[in-house]
N, C-alpha and C positions, 0 to 999 in steps of 0.2 A: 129094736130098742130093748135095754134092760133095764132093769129097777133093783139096786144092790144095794141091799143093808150093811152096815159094818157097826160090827159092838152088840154092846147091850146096854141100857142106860144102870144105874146105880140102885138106885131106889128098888124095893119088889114092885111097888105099886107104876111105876115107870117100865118097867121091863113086861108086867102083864099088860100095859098099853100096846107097846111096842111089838109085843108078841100078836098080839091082836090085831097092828097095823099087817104086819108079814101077809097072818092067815087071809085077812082081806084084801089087798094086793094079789093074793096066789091066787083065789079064788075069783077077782075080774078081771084080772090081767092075764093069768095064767102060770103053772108053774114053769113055763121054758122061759118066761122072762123075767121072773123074780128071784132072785138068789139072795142068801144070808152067808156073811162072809166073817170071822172070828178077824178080833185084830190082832194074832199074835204069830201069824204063818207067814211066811217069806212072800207069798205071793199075794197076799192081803197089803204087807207091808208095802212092796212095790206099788199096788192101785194108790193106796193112800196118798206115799209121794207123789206118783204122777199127780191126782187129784187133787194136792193140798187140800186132804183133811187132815185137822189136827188133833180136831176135837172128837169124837166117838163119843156116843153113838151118830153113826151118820147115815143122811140118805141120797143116796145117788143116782141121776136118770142118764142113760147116757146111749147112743145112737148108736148103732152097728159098727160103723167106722170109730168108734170110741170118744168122740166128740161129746162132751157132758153138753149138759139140758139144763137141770137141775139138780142141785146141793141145799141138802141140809145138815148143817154141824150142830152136835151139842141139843139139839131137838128135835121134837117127832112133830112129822108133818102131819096135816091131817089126808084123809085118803080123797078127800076133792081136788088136793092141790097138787096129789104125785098123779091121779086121772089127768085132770089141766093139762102141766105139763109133759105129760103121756100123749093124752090128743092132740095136742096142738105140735106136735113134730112129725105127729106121723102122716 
């Protein structure tokens, strides 16, 4: 399973949430399954399309075989609900 951020939201006060989601994810999850990904690189680009995100900042859960779990476009999840659907796949 990973957990892949894309973007940053707009606001500072959004972006220090959101930074703060990261850190806490890396810290229960771990850092080999959490990554933060810029939306402006070619291979970022490519997730997106596969993914249909449009909207960034997004969050994305998705299974070894690349099969998504859970999205979130345009808002930050809170850390019970990317745990949730963390646990309940694996």
């Amino acid at each position: 399973m990973k957990v892949i951020f894309f973007g940053e939201p707009e606001t500072y006060a959004d972006q220090r949430e959101y930074q703060r989601l990261i850190e806490s994810a890396t810290d229960q999850l771990g850092a080999n399954v959490v990554s933060q990904r810029e939306t402006l690189s070619r291979d970022s680009i490519a997730s997106m399309e596969l993914y249909q995100i449009f909207n960034p900042p997004a969050v994305l859960i998705i299974r070894e075989d690349g099969a998504p779990v859970a999205l979130w476009q345009h808002s930050i999840p809170s850390m019970s609900d990317i745990g949730y659907h963390y646990q309940s796949e694996r």
